[in-house]
C-alpha positions in Angstrom: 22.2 -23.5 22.5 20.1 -22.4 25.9 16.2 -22.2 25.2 16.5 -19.8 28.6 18.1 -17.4 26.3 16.2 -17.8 23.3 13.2 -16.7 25.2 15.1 -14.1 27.2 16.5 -12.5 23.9 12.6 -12.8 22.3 11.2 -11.6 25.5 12.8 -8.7 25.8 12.6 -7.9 21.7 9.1 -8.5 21.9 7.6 -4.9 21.5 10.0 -3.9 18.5 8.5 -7.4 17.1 5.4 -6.8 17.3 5.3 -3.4 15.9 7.6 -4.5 13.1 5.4 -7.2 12.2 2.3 -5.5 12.4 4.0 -2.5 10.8 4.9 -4.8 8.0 1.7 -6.8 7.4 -0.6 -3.7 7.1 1.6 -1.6 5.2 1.7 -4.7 2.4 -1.7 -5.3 2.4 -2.6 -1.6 2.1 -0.2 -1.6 -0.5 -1.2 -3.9 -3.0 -4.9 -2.4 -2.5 -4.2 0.8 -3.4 -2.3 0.0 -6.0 -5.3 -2.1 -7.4 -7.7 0.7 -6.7 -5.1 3.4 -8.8 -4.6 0.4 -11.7 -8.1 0.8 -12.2 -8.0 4.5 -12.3 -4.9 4.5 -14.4 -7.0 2.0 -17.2 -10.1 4.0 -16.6 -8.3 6.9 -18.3 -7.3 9.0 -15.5 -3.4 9.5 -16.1 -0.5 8.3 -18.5 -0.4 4.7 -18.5 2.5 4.8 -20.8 4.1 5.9 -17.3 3.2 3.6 -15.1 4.1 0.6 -18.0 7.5 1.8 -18.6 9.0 4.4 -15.4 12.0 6.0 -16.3 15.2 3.6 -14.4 15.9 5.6 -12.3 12.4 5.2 -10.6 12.7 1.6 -12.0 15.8 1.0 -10.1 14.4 2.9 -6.6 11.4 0.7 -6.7 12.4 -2.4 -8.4 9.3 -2.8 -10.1 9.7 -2.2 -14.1 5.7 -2.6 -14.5 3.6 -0.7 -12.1 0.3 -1.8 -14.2 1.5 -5.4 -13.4 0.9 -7.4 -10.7 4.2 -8.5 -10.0 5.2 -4.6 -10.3 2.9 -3.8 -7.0 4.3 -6.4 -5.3 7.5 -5.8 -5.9 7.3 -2.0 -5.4 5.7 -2.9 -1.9 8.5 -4.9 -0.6 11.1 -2.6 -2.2 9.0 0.2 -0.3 11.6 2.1 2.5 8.7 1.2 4.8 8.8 -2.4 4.3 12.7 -1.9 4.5 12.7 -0.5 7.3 10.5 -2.6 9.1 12.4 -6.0 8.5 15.7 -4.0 9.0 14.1 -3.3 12.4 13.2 -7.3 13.4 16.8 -8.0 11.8 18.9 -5.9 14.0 17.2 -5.9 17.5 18.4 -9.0 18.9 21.7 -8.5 17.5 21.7 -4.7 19.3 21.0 -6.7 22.6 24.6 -8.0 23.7 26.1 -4.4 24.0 22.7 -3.6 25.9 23.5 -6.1 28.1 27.3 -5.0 28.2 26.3 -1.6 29.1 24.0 -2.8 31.7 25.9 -5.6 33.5 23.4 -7.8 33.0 25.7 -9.7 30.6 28.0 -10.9 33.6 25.3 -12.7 35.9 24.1 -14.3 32.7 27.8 -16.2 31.7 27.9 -16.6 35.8 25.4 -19.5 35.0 26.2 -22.3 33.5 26.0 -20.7 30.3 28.6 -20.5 28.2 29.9 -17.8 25.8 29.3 -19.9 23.1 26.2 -21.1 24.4 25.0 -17.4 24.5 26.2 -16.3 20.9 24.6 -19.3 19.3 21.2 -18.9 21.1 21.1 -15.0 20.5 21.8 -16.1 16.9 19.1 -18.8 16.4 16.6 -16.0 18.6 17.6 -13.3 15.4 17.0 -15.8 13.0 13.5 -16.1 14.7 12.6 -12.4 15.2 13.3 -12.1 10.9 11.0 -15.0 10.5 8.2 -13.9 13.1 8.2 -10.5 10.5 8.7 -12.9 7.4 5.2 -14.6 8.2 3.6 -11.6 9.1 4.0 -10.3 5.6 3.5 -13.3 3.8 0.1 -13.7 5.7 -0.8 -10.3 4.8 -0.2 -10.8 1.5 -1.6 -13.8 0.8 -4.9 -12.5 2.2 -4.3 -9.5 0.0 -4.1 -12.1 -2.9 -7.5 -13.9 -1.8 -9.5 -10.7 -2.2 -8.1 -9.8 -5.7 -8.9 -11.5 -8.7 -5.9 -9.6 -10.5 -3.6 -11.0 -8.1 -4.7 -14.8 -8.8 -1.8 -14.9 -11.6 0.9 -14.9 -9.0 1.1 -18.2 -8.2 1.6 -19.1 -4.3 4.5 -20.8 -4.7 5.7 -17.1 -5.8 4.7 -15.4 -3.3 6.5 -18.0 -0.9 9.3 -17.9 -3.1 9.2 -14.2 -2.9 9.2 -14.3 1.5 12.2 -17.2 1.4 14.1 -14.8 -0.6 13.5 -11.6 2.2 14.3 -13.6 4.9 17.7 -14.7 3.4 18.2 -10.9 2.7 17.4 -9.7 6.5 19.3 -13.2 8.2 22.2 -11.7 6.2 22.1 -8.0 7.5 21.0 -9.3 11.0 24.0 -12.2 11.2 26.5 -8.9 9.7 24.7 -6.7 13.0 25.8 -9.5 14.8 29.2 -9.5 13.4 29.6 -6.0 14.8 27.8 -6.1 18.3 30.3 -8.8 19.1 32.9 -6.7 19.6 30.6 -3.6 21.0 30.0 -2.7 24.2 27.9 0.3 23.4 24.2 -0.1 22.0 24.4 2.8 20.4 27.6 2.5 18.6 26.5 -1.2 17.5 23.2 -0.1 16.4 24.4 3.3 14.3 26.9 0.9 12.3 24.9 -2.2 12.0 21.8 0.7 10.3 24.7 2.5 8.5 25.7 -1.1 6.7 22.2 -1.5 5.4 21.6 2.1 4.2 25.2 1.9 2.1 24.4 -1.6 1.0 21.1 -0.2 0.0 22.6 2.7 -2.4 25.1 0.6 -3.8 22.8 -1.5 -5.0 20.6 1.6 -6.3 24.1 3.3 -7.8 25.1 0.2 -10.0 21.1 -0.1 -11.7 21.0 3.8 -12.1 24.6 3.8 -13.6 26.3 1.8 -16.6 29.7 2.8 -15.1 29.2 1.7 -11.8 27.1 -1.2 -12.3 29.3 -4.0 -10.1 28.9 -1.7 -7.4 25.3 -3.9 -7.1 27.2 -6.8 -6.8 29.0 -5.9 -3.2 25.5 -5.3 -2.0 23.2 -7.8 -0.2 20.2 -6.1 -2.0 21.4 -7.3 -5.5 20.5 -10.4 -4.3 17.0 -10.0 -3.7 15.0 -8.7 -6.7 11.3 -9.0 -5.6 10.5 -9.1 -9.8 12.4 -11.8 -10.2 11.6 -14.3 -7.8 7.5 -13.5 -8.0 8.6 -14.3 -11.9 10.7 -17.3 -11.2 13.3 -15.7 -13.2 15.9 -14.9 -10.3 18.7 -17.3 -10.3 19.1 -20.1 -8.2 22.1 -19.1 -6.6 20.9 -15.6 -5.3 19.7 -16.9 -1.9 22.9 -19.2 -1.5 24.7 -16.5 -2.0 22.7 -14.2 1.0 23.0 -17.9 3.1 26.6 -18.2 2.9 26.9 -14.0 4.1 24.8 -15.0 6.8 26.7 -18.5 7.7 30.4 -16.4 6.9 29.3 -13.4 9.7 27.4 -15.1 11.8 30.8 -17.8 12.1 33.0 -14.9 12.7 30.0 -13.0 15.2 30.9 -16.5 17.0 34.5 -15.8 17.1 35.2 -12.6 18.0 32.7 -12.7 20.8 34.2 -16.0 22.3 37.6 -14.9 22.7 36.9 -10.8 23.6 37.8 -9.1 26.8 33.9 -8.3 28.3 35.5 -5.6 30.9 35.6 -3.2 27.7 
Protein backbone atom coordinates (compact mmCIF):
# COMPACT_ATOMS: atom_id res chain seq x y z
CA UNK A 1 0.00 0.00 0.00
CA UNK A 2 1.24 3.84 -0.81
CA UNK A 3 -0.01 6.45 1.96
CA UNK A 4 0.81 8.98 -1.20
CA UNK A 5 -2.18 7.50 -2.69
CA UNK A 6 -4.35 7.09 0.13
CA UNK A 7 -4.28 10.76 0.55
CA UNK A 8 -4.27 11.57 -3.14
CA UNK A 9 -7.50 9.33 -3.67
CA UNK A 10 -9.12 11.15 -0.20
CA UNK A 11 -7.88 14.45 -1.35
CA UNK A 12 -9.37 14.52 -4.36
CA UNK A 13 -12.90 12.80 -2.90
CA UNK A 14 -12.95 15.17 -0.38
CA UNK A 15 -15.91 17.55 -1.36
CA UNK A 16 -18.29 14.47 -2.27
CA UNK A 17 -17.19 13.44 1.49
CA UNK A 18 -17.98 16.11 3.08
CA UNK A 19 -21.28 16.70 1.60
CA UNK A 20 -22.15 13.05 2.08
CA UNK A 21 -21.29 13.05 5.55
CA UNK A 22 -22.82 16.18 6.48
CA UNK A 23 -25.75 15.22 4.20
CA UNK A 24 -26.03 12.11 6.27
CA UNK A 25 -25.57 13.27 9.85
CA UNK A 26 -28.30 16.08 9.53
CA UNK A 27 -30.70 14.18 7.70
CA UNK A 28 -30.57 11.41 10.74
CA UNK A 29 -30.72 13.59 13.35
CA UNK A 30 -33.62 15.58 11.78
CA UNK A 31 -35.09 12.40 11.39
CA UNK A 32 -35.42 10.77 14.55
CA UNK A 33 -36.68 14.41 15.83
CA UNK A 34 -39.42 14.64 13.78
CA UNK A 35 -40.36 11.50 14.19
CA UNK A 36 -40.44 12.16 18.02
CA UNK A 37 -42.32 15.39 17.61
CA UNK A 38 -45.18 13.33 15.16
CA UNK A 39 -45.15 10.20 17.94
CA UNK A 40 -46.31 12.63 20.24
CA UNK A 41 -48.95 13.97 17.90
CA UNK A 42 -49.88 10.53 16.84
CA UNK A 43 -50.48 9.64 20.96
CA UNK A 44 -51.97 12.91 21.54
CA UNK A 45 -54.87 11.84 19.30
CA UNK A 46 -54.14 13.55 16.11
CA UNK A 47 -54.27 10.46 13.49
CA UNK A 48 -54.63 6.54 13.37
CA UNK A 49 -52.17 5.11 15.55
CA UNK A 50 -53.34 1.68 14.56
CA UNK A 51 -51.44 2.85 11.32
CA UNK A 52 -48.41 3.80 12.39
CA UNK A 53 -48.25 0.36 14.88
CA UNK A 54 -48.91 -1.96 12.18
CA UNK A 55 -48.24 -0.25 8.20
CA UNK A 56 -49.41 -2.33 5.67
CA UNK A 57 -45.90 -4.59 4.14
CA UNK A 58 -45.69 -3.10 1.56
CA UNK A 59 -44.76 0.18 3.36
CA UNK A 60 -43.25 -2.20 5.98
CA UNK A 61 -41.03 -3.68 3.48
CA UNK A 62 -40.05 0.06 1.65
CA UNK A 63 -39.13 1.28 5.06
CA UNK A 64 -38.00 -1.54 7.00
CA UNK A 65 -39.47 -0.43 10.11
CA UNK A 66 -42.57 -2.64 11.21
CA UNK A 67 -43.37 -0.10 14.24
CA UNK A 68 -43.28 3.49 13.44
CA UNK A 69 -44.56 4.34 17.13
CA UNK A 70 -41.31 2.49 18.29
CA UNK A 71 -38.10 3.67 18.69
CA UNK A 72 -36.30 1.15 16.86
CA UNK A 73 -39.05 1.84 13.95
CA UNK A 74 -37.61 5.66 13.55
CA UNK A 75 -34.40 4.57 13.49
CA UNK A 76 -34.67 2.08 11.23
CA UNK A 77 -36.98 3.99 8.80
CA UNK A 78 -34.20 6.80 8.93
CA UNK A 79 -31.39 4.65 7.68
CA UNK A 80 -33.66 2.73 5.29
CA UNK A 81 -34.66 6.45 4.18
CA UNK A 82 -33.51 6.84 0.02
CA UNK A 83 -31.77 9.84 1.44
CA UNK A 84 -29.59 8.13 3.81
CA UNK A 85 -29.16 5.57 0.93
CA UNK A 86 -28.19 7.64 -1.19
CA UNK A 87 -25.82 9.44 0.74
CA UNK A 88 -23.56 6.40 1.80
CA UNK A 89 -24.01 4.98 -1.77
CA UNK A 90 -22.41 8.34 -2.64
CA UNK A 91 -19.07 7.95 -0.08
CA UNK A 92 -19.13 4.10 -1.27
CA UNK A 93 -18.63 4.68 -4.85
CA UNK A 94 -16.48 7.82 -5.32
CA UNK A 95 -13.14 6.51 -4.86
CA UNK A 96 -13.92 3.55 -6.67
CA UNK A 97 -15.29 6.00 -9.79
CA UNK A 98 -11.69 7.58 -9.60
CA UNK A 99 -9.38 5.02 -11.63
CA UNK A 100 -11.42 5.48 -14.87
CA UNK A 101 -11.21 9.36 -14.05
CA UNK A 102 -7.79 8.96 -13.98
CA UNK A 103 -7.83 6.68 -17.18
CA UNK A 104 -9.72 9.27 -19.02
CA UNK A 105 -7.38 11.89 -17.89
CA UNK A 106 -3.87 10.43 -18.24
CA UNK A 107 -3.16 11.10 -15.06
CA UNK A 108 -3.18 7.37 -14.33
CA UNK A 109 0.20 6.84 -16.48
CA UNK A 110 2.56 9.39 -14.57
CA UNK A 111 1.27 7.89 -11.38
CA UNK A 112 2.43 3.91 -12.21
CA UNK A 113 5.61 5.94 -13.84
CA UNK A 114 6.60 6.17 -10.06
CA UNK A 115 7.62 3.62 -8.20
CA UNK A 116 4.24 2.69 -7.64
CA UNK A 117 3.01 -0.33 -8.53
CA UNK A 118 -0.29 -1.58 -10.03
CA UNK A 119 -0.90 -3.48 -7.13
CA UNK A 120 0.37 -0.94 -4.99
CA UNK A 121 -2.32 1.52 -6.47
CA UNK A 122 -5.44 -0.98 -6.40
CA UNK A 123 -4.76 -1.91 -2.77
CA UNK A 124 -4.33 1.80 -1.55
CA UNK A 125 -7.43 3.06 -3.63
CA UNK A 126 -9.13 0.08 -1.81
CA UNK A 127 -8.10 0.77 1.78
CA UNK A 128 -8.87 4.98 0.79
CA UNK A 129 -12.77 3.48 -0.15
CA UNK A 130 -12.91 1.67 2.87
CA UNK A 131 -12.06 5.00 4.56
CA UNK A 132 -14.38 7.36 2.68
CA UNK A 133 -17.55 4.59 3.96
CA UNK A 134 -16.22 5.02 7.39
CA UNK A 135 -15.61 8.82 7.42
CA UNK A 136 -19.76 8.75 6.49
CA UNK A 137 -20.29 5.76 8.98
CA UNK A 138 -19.05 8.15 11.99
CA UNK A 139 -20.78 10.96 10.81
CA UNK A 140 -24.11 9.26 11.32
CA UNK A 141 -23.38 7.42 14.25
CA UNK A 142 -22.32 10.86 15.91
CA UNK A 143 -25.40 12.32 14.75
CA UNK A 144 -27.29 9.84 16.11
CA UNK A 145 -25.99 9.35 19.25
CA UNK A 146 -26.47 13.06 19.97
CA UNK A 147 -30.01 12.59 18.71
CA UNK A 148 -30.22 9.86 21.43
CA UNK A 149 -28.74 12.15 24.30
CA UNK A 150 -31.55 14.67 23.78
CA UNK A 151 -34.45 12.09 23.86
CA UNK A 152 -35.54 10.40 26.71
CA UNK A 153 -37.61 7.96 24.37
CA UNK A 154 -34.61 7.01 22.75
CA UNK A 155 -32.66 5.91 26.08
CA UNK A 156 -34.08 2.23 25.49
CA UNK A 157 -31.76 1.65 22.51
CA UNK A 158 -28.91 0.70 24.05
CA UNK A 159 -25.47 2.11 22.62
CA UNK A 160 -24.15 -0.93 21.89
CA UNK A 161 -27.21 -0.98 19.37
CA UNK A 162 -26.79 1.86 17.82
CA UNK A 163 -22.95 0.81 17.24
CA UNK A 164 -24.13 -2.45 16.26
CA UNK A 165 -26.57 -0.81 13.99
CA UNK A 166 -23.39 1.59 12.15
CA UNK A 167 -20.92 -1.78 11.94
CA UNK A 168 -23.68 -3.38 10.11
CA UNK A 169 -24.06 -0.14 7.33
CA UNK A 170 -20.59 0.00 6.90
CA UNK A 171 -20.31 -3.80 5.92
CA UNK A 172 -23.35 -3.04 3.52
CA UNK A 173 -21.62 0.07 1.70
CA UNK A 174 -17.72 -1.71 1.89
CA UNK A 175 -19.65 -4.41 -0.09
CA UNK A 176 -21.25 -2.06 -2.84
CA UNK A 177 -18.08 0.13 -2.85
CA UNK A 178 -15.48 -3.09 -3.18
CA UNK A 179 -18.33 -4.48 -6.17
CA UNK A 180 -17.82 -0.52 -7.79
CA UNK A 181 -14.49 -1.34 -7.62
CA UNK A 182 -14.91 -4.68 -9.20
CA UNK A 183 -16.25 -2.83 -12.24
CA UNK A 184 -14.02 0.41 -12.51
CA UNK A 185 -11.17 -2.02 -12.81
CA UNK A 186 -11.85 -2.89 -16.09
CA UNK A 187 -13.32 0.85 -17.04
CA UNK A 188 -11.79 3.35 -18.66
CA UNK A 189 -14.76 5.71 -18.73
CA UNK A 190 -16.07 7.53 -15.44
CA UNK A 191 -19.21 7.58 -16.62
CA UNK A 192 -19.76 4.14 -17.79
CA UNK A 193 -18.14 2.80 -14.29
CA UNK A 194 -20.25 5.10 -12.34
CA UNK A 195 -23.82 4.40 -14.35
CA UNK A 196 -23.16 0.48 -13.61
CA UNK A 197 -21.61 0.61 -10.19
CA UNK A 198 -25.37 3.11 -9.25
CA UNK A 199 -27.40 0.63 -11.49
CA UNK A 200 -26.00 -2.50 -9.10
CA UNK A 201 -27.20 -0.77 -5.96
CA UNK A 202 -30.65 0.37 -7.25
CA UNK A 203 -31.41 -3.42 -8.61
CA UNK A 204 -29.91 -4.89 -5.38
CA UNK A 205 -32.13 -2.39 -3.71
CA UNK A 206 -35.52 -3.73 -5.44
CA UNK A 207 -34.64 -7.18 -5.17
CA UNK A 208 -34.50 -6.98 -1.87
CA UNK A 209 -37.92 -4.84 -1.68
CA UNK A 210 -39.54 -7.61 -4.38
CA UNK A 211 -38.82 -10.77 -2.14
CA UNK A 212 -40.49 -8.85 1.33
CA UNK A 213 -43.47 -7.48 -0.73
CA UNK A 214 -43.95 -11.02 -2.50
CA UNK A 215 -44.40 -14.67 -1.04
CA UNK A 216 -43.48 -15.95 -4.61
CA UNK A 217 -40.47 -14.17 -5.01
CA UNK A 218 -39.16 -14.09 -1.57
CA UNK A 219 -35.29 -15.52 -2.32
CA UNK A 220 -35.01 -12.89 -4.69
CA UNK A 221 -33.92 -10.95 -1.03
CA UNK A 222 -31.41 -13.30 -0.72
CA UNK A 223 -29.17 -12.22 -4.00
CA UNK A 224 -29.32 -8.78 -2.59
CA UNK A 225 -26.70 -7.12 -0.36
CA UNK A 226 -29.62 -5.24 1.37
CA UNK A 227 -31.09 -8.48 2.84
CA UNK A 228 -28.26 -8.40 4.83
CA UNK A 229 -28.74 -5.28 6.63
CA UNK A 230 -32.04 -5.01 8.48
CA UNK A 231 -31.70 -1.81 10.62
CA UNK A 232 -34.71 -3.57 12.96
CA UNK A 233 -32.86 -6.30 13.58
CA UNK A 234 -29.55 -5.30 14.55
CA UNK A 235 -30.96 -2.06 16.90
CA UNK A 236 -32.98 -5.38 18.34
CA UNK A 237 -30.09 -7.67 18.52
CA UNK A 238 -32.13 -10.08 16.66
CA UNK A 239 -30.19 -10.04 13.24
CA UNK A 240 -28.09 -13.04 12.85
CA UNK A 241 -24.62 -13.33 13.39
CA UNK A 242 -23.68 -14.29 10.10
CA UNK A 243 -25.37 -11.25 8.16
CA UNK A 244 -22.20 -9.03 8.29
CA UNK A 245 -19.86 -12.05 7.40
CA UNK A 246 -21.77 -12.58 4.83
CA UNK A 247 -21.55 -8.54 3.35
CA UNK A 248 -17.50 -9.09 4.59
CA UNK A 249 -16.79 -11.99 2.47
CA UNK A 250 -18.83 -9.88 -0.84
CA UNK A 251 -16.54 -7.23 -0.03
CA UNK A 252 -13.21 -9.48 0.45
CA UNK A 253 -14.54 -11.82 -2.91
CA UNK A 254 -14.83 -8.29 -5.21
CA UNK A 255 -12.45 -6.38 -3.85
CA UNK A 256 -9.85 -9.84 -4.55
CA UNK A 257 -11.02 -9.94 -8.08
CA UNK A 258 -11.07 -5.60 -8.41
CA UNK A 259 -7.28 -6.63 -7.63
CA UNK A 260 -7.10 -8.98 -10.39
CA UNK A 261 -8.48 -7.78 -13.26
CA UNK A 262 -6.88 -4.39 -12.82
CA UNK A 263 -3.27 -5.95 -12.39
CA UNK A 264 -3.23 -7.84 -15.44
CA UNK A 265 -5.56 -5.17 -17.91
CA UNK A 266 -4.24 -3.41 -20.95
CA UNK A 267 -4.36 0.63 -19.56
CA UNK A 268 -4.12 1.89 -23.40
CA UNK A 269 -8.04 1.01 -23.53
Amino acid sequence: MNAAVVRQALRLSRKTLLVAGIGFGAFLFLSILGSSLFLEEITGGAGNAEFFAEPPRAVEALSGASDFLSPIGWLSSAMNHPISLTLQTLAALTVAASIPTEIERGTLDLILARPVSRAQYIVSKIAAAAGAVALVQVAGLVAMLVARSMLDDLEVVSFSAVFRLFAASFCLFLAFSMLSFLISARSSLRARALGLSVGLVVVSFFLNFLGLLFDEASFLRYLSPFHYFSPGDHLSGDAPWYYPVVLLALAAAAGAGAYRLFSTRDLTR
